[in-house]
N, C-alpha and C positions, 0 to 999 in steps of 0.2 A: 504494500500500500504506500509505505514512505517513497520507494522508487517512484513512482506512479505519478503521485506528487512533485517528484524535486522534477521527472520531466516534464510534465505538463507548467510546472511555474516556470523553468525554462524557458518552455515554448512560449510564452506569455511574456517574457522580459524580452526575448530576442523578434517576437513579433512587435510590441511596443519599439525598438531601436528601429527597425524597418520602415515602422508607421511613422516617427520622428521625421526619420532621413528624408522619406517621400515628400513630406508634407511641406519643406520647409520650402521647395520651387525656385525656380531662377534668382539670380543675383538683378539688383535693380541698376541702372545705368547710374554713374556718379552724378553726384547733383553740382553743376557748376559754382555755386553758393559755398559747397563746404569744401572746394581747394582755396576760393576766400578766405575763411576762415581759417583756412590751416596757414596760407600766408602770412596772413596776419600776427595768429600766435608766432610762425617764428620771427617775425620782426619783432615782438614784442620782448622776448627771449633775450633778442639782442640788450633791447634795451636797461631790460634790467640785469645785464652783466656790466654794460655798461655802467649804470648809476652804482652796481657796488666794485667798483673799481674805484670809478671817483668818489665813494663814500670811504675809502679806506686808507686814506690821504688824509682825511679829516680828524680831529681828537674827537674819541665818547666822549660825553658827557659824565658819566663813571670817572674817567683819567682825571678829566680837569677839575674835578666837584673835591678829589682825592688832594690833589696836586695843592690844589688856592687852601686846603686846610694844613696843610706842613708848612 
């Protein structure tokens, strides 16, 4: 009977995988809008390598708060 069982659940897990695969149908055409977007972000990427680049040039606020009390 346990046999019976572990085939038949089996067959139920491996027909659910089949019924997934089928269902899920063509890929849809890229949407001109989100290589925009992806543009974008990586300009932006840029940017903020940028700003901590030129932020690390700067004193914390921590350093100097430290410093003006000795």
């Amino acid at each position: 009977m346990r046999n019976r069982a572990a085939w038949i659940a089996g067959a139920l897990g491996a027909a659910g995988v089949v019924y997934r695969a089928l269902r899920r149908g063509p890929k849809l055409a890229a949407d001109p809008r989100a290589d925009d977007l992806r543009r974008k972000l990586d300009d932006s990427k840029q940017l903020v390598e940028e700003r901590e680049e030129f932020e690390s040039g700067e004193t914390a606020v921590d350093e100097v708060e430290t410093s003006a009390k000795e």
